[in-house]
N, CA, C and O atoms as a DFTB+ gen file, in Angstrom:
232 C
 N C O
     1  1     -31.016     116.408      82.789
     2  2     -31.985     116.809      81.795
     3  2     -31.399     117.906      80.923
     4  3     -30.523     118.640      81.380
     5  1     -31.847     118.040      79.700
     6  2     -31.421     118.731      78.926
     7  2     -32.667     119.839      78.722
     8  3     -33.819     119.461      78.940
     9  1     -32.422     121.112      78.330
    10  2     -33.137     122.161      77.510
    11  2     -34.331     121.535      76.520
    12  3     -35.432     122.007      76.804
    13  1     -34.346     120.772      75.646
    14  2     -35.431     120.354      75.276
    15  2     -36.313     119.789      76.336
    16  3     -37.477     120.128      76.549
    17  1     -35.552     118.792      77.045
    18  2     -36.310     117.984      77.994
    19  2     -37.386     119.020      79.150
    20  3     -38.514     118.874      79.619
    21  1     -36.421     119.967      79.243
    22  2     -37.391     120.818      80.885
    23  2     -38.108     121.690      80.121
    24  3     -39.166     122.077      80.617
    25  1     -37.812     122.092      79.063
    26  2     -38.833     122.819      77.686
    27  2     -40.153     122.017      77.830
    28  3     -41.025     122.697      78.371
    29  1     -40.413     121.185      77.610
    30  2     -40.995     119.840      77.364
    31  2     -42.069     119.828      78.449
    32  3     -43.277     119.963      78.645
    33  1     -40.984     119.602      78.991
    34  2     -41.929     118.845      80.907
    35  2     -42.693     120.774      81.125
    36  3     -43.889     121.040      81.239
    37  1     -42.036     121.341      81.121
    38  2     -43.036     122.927      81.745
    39  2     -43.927     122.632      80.372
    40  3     -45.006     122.203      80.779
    41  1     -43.935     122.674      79.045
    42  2     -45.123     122.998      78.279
    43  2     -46.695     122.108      78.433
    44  3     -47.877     122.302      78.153
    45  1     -45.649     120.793      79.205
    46  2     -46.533     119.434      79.272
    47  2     -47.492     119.969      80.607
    48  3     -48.696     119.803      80.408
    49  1     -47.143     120.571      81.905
    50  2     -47.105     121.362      83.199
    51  2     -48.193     122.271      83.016
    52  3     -49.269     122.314      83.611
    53  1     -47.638     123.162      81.881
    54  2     -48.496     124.510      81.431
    55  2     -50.065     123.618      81.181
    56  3     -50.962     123.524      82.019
    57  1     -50.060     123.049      79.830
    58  2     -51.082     122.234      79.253
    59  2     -51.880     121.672      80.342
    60  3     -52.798     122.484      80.452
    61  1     -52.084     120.636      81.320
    62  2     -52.365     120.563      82.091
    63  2     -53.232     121.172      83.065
    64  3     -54.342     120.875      83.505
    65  1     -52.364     122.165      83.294
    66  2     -52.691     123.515      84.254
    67  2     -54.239     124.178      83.326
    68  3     -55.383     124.438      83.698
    69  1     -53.601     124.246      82.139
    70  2     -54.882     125.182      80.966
    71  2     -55.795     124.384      80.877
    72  3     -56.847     124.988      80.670
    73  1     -55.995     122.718      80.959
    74  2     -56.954     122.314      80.368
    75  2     -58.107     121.933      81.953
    76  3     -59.316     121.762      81.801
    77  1     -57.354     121.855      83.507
    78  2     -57.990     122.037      84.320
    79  2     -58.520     123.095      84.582
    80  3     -59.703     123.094      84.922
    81  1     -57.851     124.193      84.503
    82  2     -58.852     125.530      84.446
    83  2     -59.806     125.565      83.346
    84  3     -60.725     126.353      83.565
    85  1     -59.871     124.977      82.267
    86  2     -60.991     124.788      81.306
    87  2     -62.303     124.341      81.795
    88  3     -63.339     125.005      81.842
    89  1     -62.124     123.202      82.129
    90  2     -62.929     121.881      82.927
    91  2     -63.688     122.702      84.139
    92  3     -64.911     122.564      84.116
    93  1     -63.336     123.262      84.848
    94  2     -63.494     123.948      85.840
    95  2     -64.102     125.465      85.595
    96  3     -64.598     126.184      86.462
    97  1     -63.974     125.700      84.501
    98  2     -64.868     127.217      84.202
    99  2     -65.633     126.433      83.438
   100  3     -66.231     127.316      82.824
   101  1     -65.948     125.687      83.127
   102  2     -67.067     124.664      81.898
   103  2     -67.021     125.070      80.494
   104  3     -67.883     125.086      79.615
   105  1     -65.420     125.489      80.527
   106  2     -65.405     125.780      79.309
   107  2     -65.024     124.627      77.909
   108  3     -63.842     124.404      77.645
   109  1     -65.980     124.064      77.218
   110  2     -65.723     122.817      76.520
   111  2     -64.940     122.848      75.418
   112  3     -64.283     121.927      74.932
   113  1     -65.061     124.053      75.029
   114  2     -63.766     124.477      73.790
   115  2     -62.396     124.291      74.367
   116  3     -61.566     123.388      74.267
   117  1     -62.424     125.360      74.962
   118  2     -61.055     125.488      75.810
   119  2     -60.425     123.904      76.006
   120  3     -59.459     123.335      75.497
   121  1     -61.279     123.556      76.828
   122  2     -60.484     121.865      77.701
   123  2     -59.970     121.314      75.623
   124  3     -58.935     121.264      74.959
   125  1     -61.451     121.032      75.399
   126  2     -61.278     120.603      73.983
   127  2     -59.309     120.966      73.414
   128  3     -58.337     120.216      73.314
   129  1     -59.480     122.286      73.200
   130  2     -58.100     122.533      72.534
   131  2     -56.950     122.260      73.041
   132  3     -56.018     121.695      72.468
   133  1     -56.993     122.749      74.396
   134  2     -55.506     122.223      75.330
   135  2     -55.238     121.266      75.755
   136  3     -54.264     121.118      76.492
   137  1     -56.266     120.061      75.307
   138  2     -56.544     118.616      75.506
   139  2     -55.783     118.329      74.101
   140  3     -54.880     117.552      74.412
   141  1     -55.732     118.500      73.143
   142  2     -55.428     118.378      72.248
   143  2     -53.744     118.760      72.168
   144  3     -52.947     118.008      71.608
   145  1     -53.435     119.761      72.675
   146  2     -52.301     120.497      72.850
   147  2     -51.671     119.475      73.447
   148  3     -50.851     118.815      72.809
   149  1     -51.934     119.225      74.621
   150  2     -51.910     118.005      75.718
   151  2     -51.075     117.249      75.143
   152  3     -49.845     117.220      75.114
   153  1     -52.387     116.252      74.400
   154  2     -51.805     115.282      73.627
   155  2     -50.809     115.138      72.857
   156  3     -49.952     114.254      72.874
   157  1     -50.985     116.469      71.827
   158  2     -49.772     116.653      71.308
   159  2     -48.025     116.343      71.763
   160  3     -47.113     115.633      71.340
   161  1     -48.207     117.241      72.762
   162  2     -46.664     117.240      73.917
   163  2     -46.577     115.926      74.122
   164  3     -45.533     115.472      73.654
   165  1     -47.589     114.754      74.884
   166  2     -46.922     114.016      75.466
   167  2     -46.675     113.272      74.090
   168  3     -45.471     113.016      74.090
   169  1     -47.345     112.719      72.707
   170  2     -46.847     111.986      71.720
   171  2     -45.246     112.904      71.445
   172  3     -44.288     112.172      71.695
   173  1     -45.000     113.772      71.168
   174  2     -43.540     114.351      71.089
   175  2     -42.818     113.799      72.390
   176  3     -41.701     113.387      72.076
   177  1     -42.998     113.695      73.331
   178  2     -42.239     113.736      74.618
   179  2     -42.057     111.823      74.415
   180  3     -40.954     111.520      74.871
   181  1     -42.569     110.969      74.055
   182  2     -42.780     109.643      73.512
   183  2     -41.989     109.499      73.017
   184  3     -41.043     108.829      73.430
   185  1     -42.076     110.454      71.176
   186  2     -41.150     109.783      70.454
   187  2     -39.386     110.422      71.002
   188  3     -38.398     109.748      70.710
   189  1     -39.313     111.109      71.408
   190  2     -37.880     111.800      72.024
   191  2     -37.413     110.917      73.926
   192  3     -36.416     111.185      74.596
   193  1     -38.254     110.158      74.202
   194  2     -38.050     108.972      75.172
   195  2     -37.936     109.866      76.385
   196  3     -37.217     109.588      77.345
   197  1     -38.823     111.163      76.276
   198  2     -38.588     111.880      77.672
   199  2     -39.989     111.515      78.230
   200  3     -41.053     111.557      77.613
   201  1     -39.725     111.054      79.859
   202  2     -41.136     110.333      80.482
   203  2     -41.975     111.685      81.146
   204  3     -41.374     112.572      81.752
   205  1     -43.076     111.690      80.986
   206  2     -44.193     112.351      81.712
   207  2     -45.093     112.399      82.572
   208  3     -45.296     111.192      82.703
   209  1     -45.703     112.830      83.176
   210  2     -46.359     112.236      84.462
   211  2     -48.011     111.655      83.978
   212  3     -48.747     112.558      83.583
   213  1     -48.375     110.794      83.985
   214  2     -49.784     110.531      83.660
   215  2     -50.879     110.661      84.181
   216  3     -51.569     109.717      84.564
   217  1     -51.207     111.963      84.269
   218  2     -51.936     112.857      84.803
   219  2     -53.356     112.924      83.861
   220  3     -53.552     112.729      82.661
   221  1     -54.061     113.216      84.755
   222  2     -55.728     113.257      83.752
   223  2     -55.886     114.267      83.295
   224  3     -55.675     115.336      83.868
   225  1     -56.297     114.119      82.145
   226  2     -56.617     115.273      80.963
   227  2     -57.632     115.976      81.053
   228  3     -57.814     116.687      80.065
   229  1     -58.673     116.098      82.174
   230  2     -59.854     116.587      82.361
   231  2     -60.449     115.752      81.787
   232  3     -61.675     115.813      81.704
């Protein structure tokens, strides 16, 4: 793996992490944005052919 790639996979990790603690304090903004964030990473992580784990978004 390269520096972009483990860049990538921890921000994808982080995101995740933020949008279950969202979900879980009932916070609907929050999940809302880092759900979004989320998404973001894994469409980048797509077009650059680095695989991700398909994990639920809250």
């Amino acid at each position: 793996m390269n520096e972009f790639e483990d860049s990538l996979l921890l921000r994808v990790e982080q995101a995740e992490r933020a949008v279950r603690r969202a979900v879980e304090q009932q916070d609907e903004y929050a999940a809302e944005v880092h759900g979004a964030d989320l998404a973001n990473l894994r469409r980048l992580a797509a077009e650059h052919g680095v695989a991700v784990g398909a994990h639920e978004e809250g």
